[in-house]
C-alpha positions as CSV (number, residue, x, y, z in Angstrom):
1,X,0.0,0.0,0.0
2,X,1.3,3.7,-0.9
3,X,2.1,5.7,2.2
4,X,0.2,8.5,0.3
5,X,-2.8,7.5,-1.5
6,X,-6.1,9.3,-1.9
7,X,-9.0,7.1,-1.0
8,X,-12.4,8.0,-2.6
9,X,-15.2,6.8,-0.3
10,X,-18.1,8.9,-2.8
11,X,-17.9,11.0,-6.0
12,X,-21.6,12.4,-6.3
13,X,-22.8,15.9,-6.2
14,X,-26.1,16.8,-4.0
15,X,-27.8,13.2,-5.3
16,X,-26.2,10.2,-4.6
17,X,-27.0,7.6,-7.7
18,X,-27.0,3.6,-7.6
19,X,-23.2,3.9,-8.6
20,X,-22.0,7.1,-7.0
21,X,-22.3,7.7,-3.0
22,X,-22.2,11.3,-1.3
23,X,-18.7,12.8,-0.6
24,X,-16.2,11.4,1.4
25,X,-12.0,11.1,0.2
26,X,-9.5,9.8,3.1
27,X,-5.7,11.2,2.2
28,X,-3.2,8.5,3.5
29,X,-0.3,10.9,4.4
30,X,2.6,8.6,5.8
31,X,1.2,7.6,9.2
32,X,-1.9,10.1,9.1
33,X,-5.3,10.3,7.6
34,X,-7.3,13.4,6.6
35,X,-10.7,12.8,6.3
36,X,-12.4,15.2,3.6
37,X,-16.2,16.1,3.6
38,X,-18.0,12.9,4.9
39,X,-21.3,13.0,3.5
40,X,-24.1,11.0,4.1
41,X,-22.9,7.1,3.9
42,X,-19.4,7.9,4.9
43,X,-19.3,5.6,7.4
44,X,-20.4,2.5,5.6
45,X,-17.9,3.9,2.5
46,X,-15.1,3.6,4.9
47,X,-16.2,0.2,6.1
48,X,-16.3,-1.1,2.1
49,X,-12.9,1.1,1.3
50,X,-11.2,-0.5,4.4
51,X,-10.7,2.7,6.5
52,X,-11.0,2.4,10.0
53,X,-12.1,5.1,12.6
54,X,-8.4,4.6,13.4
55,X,-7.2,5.5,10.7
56,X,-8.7,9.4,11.1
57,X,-6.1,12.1,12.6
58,X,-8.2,15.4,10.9
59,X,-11.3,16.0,9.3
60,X,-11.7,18.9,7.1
61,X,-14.8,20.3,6.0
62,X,-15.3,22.6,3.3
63,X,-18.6,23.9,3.7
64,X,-21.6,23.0,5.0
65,X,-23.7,21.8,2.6
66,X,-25.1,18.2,3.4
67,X,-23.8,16.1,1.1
68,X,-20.3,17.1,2.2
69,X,-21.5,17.2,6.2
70,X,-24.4,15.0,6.8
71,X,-21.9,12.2,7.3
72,X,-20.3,13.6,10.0
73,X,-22.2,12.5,12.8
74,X,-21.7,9.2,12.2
75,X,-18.0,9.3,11.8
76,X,-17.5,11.1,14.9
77,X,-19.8,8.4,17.2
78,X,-18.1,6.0,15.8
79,X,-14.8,7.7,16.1
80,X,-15.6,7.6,19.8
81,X,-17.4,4.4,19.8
82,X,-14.1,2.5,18.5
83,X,-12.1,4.6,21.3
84,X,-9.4,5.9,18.7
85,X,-6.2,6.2,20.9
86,X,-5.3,9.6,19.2
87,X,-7.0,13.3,19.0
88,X,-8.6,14.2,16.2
89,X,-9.2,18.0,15.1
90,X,-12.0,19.2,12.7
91,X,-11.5,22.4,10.4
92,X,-14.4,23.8,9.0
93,X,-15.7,27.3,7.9
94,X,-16.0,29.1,11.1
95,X,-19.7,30.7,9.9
96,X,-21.0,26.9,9.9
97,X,-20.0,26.8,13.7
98,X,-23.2,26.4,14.9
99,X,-23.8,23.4,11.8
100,X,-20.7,21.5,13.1
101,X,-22.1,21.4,16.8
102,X,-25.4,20.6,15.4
103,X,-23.8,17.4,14.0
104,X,-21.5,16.7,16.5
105,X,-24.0,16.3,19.2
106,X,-27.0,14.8,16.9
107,X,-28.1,12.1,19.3
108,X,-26.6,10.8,22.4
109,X,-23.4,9.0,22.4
110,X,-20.1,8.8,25.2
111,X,-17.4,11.0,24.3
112,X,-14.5,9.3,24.9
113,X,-12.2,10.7,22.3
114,X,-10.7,14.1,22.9
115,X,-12.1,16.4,19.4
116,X,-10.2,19.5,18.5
117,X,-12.5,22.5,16.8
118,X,-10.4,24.3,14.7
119,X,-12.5,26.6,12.4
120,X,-11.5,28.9,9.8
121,X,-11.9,32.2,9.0
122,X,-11.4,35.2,6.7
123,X,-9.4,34.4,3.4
124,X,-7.6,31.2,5.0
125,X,-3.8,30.7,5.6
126,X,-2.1,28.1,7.6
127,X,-4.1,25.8,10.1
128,X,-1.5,23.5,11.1
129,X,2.2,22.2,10.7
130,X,2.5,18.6,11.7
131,X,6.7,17.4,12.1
132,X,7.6,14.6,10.2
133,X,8.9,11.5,12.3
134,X,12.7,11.0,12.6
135,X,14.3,7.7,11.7
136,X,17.9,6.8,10.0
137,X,18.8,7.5,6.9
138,X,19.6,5.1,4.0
139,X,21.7,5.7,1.0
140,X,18.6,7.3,-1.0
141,X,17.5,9.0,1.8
142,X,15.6,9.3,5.0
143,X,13.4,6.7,6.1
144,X,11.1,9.2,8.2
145,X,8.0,11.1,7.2
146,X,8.3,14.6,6.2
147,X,5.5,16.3,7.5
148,X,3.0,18.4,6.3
149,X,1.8,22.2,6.0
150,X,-2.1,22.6,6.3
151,X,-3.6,25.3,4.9
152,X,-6.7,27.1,3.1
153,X,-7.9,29.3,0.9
154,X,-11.3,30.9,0.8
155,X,-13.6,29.8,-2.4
156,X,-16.5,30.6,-4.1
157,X,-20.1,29.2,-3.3
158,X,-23.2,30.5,-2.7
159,X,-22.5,29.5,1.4
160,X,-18.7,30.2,2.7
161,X,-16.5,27.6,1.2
162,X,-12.5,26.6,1.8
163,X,-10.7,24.5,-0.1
164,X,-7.3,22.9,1.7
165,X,-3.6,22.1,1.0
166,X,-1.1,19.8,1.9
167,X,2.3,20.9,1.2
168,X,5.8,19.1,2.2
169,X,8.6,21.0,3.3
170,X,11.4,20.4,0.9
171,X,14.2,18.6,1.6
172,X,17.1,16.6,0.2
173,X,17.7,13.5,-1.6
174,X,20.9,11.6,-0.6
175,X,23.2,10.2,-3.8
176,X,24.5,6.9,-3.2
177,X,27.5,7.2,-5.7
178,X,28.3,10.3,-4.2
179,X,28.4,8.6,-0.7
180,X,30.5,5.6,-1.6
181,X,33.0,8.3,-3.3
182,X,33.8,10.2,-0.1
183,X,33.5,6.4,1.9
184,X,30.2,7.6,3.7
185,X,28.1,4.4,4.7
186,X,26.1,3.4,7.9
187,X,25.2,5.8,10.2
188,X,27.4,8.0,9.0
189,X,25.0,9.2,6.7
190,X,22.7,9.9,9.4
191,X,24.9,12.2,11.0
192,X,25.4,14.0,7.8
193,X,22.0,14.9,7.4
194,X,21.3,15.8,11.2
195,X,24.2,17.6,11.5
196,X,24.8,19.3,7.5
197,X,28.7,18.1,7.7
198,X,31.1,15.1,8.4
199,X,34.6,15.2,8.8
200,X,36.1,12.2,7.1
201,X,40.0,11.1,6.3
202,X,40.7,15.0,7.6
203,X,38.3,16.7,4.9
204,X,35.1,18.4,5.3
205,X,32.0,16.4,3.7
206,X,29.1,18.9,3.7
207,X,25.3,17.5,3.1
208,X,25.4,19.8,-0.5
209,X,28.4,17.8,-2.0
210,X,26.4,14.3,-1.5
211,X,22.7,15.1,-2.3
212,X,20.4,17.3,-4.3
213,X,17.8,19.8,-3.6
214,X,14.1,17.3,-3.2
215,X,11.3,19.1,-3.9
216,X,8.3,18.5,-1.1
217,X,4.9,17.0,-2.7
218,X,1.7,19.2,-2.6
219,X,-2.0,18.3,-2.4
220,X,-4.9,20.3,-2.9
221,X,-8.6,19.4,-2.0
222,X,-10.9,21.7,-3.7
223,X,-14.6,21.6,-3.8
224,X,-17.5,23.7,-4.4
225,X,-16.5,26.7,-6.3
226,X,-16.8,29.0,-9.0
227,X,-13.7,29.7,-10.9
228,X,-12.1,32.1,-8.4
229,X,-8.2,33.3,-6.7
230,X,-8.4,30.8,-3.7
231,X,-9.0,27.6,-6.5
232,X,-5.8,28.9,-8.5
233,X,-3.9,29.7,-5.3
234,X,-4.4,26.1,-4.0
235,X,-3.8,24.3,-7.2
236,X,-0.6,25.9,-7.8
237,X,2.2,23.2,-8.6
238,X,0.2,20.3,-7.1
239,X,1.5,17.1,-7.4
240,X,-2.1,15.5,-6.7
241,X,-5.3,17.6,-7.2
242,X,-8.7,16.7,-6.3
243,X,-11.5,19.2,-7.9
244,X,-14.9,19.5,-8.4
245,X,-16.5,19.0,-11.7
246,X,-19.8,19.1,-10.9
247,X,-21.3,20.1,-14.5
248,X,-20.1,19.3,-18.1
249,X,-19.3,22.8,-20.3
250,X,-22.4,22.9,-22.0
251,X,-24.0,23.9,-18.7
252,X,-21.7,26.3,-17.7
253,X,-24.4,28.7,-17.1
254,X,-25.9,26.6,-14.6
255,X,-22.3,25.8,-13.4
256,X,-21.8,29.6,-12.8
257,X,-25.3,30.2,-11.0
258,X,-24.8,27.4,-8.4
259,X,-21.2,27.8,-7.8
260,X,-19.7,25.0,-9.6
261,X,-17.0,24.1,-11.8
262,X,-17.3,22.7,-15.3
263,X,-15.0,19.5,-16.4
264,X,-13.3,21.8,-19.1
265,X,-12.7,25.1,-16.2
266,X,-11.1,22.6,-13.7
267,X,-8.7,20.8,-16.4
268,X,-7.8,24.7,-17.5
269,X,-7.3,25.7,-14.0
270,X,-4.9,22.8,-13.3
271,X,-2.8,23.1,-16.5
272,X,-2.2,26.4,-15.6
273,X,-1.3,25.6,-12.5
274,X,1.1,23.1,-13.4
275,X,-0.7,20.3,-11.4
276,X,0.7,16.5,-12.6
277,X,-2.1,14.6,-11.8
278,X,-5.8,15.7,-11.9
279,X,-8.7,14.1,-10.1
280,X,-12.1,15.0,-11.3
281,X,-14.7,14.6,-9.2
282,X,-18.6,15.7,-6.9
283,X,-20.7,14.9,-10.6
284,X,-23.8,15.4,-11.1
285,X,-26.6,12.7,-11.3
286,X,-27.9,14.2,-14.6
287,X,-24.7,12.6,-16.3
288,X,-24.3,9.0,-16.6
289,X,-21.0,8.5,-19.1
290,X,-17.9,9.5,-17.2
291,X,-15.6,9.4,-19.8
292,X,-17.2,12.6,-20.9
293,X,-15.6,14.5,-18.6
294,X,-12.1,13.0,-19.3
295,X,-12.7,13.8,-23.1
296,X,-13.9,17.8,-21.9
297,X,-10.7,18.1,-19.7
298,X,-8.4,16.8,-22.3
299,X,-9.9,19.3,-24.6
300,X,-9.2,22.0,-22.8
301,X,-5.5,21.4,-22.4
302,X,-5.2,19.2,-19.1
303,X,-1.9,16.6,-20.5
304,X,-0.7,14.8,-17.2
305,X,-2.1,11.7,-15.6
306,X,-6.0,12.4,-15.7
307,X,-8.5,10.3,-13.3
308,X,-12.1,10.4,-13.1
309,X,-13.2,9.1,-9.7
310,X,-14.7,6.3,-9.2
311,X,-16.5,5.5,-5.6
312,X,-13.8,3.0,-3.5
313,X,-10.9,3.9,-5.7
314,X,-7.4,4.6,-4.6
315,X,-5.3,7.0,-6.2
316,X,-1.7,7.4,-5.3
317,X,0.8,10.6,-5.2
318,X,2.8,11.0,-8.0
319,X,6.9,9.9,-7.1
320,X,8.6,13.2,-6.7
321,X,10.4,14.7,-8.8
């Protein structure tokens, strides 16, 4: 199994269809889950995808509309009804405050498992910074997980909407010829990296001389919006983007009165952005083929790796670069 993988629990807009559940996407991010706008079903999704309640470190809502909140009750009870051994914090648009409580507490349950509210507000920015884990290095480079930047940007939807990002600090990848050149091996090599230089046979070995520059993956989660700054801002240089593309383009007038997207804006929004692979997804039930969408966002310029959800898919991040 990756150790970052997008797992798509439902793809369907505000009516679920005999093949497409509510909203729901679990990122596998090394030894953490984000849980994105669990929609009504969620739970049993999870239970068919093989994601357990365990498995859940964040939740991240994006607005609160139901078929990307209804599901939360459930995966909270039975967050706290399988006793998770770990906190879990909620984002969510800091407006919908009195939604999220509303869900939260729908019917009796014992709380057993502390829950972090962490709302957001205004145009975004960063929510959280989670440390990578530590661990010894081998030749190609660390064996420990890099960590994450959490932030969001403020969409557009007829109710405040956010959209989220993942981003990796960068970091360095370790050459193994460049290594057995200057005699570096074993936990030397973690030494090097913890410390930026090794003294070896009475020269000076800095980190620069036996790696190169490794540039951190980015993921972006972005729902229901109109074309708008915050979708381009978090889209920017993604290795893994999930969109909206709730309408086909010959109803993009419809697309523009609800707030939507179109499968030909979100494939021009991500080739401008320079994203390397696209997931489409949130259709409506009016459209049954979904290789129509494919053949509208190849049309209007998208030419990396393209997916069009499917419910109980996984989708892993692209190597790096």
């Amino acid at each position: 199994m990756s150790a970052r993988e997008l797992v798509v629990l439902g793809t369907a807009s505000q009516v679920p269809t005999r093949h497409r559940n509510h909203n729901g996407y679990l990122l596998r991010w090394d030894g953490e889950g984000i849980l994105f706008d669990p929609g009504e079903g969620t739970q049993r999704q999870m239970l068919r995808a093989g994601v357990a309640a365990h498995d859940i470190n964040r939740i991240c809502i994006t607005h609160f509309h139901g078929d990307h909140s209804l599901g939360l009750a459930g995966v909270v009870q039975r967050i706290n009804l399988d006793r998770v051994p770990h906190p879990v914090t909620a984002h969510y648009p800091a407006s919908g405050q009195r939604f999220f409580e509303r869900l939260r507490y729908a019917t009796a349950y014992r709380e057993t498992v502390p829950l972090t509210e962490a709302p957001v507000a205004g145009e975004g920015g960063v929510l959280a910074s989670a440390a990578g884990s530590t661990g010894s290095a081998g030749a190609a480079g660390s064996t420990g997980a890099a960590g994450y930047t959490l932030e969001a940007r403020r969409l557009s939807h007829p109710v405040e909407s956010y959209g989220y990002r993942l981003t990796e600090p960068d970091g360095r990848r370790m050459l193994p010829e460049r290594l057995a050149a200057h005699g570096i091996r074993g936990p030397e090599i973690g030494r090097l990296q913890r410390e930026g230089a090794l003294v070896r046979e009475g020269r000076t070995v800095t980190l620069e001389e036996v790696s190169e520059a490794r540039r951190g993956q980015r993921f972006a989660f972005v729902m229901d919006t109109r074309l708008c700054e915050g979708a381009q801002e978090l889209a920017q240089g993604c290795d893994l983007l999930v969109i909206e593309s709730t309408f086909l383009d010959e109803d993009e007038p419809l697309a523009i009165e609800y707030g939507h997207l179109t499968a030909g804006q979100a494939a021009r929004l991500a080739a401008e952005a320079g994203v390397r692979h696209l997931v489409l997804t949130h259709f409506s039930q009016r459209y049954g083929d979904p290789s129509d969408f494919e053949r509208q966002a190849r049309a209007a310029g998208f030419e990396g790796e393209l997916t069009v959800a499917r419910d109980l898919m996984s989708v892993p991040l692209p190597k790096r670069r």
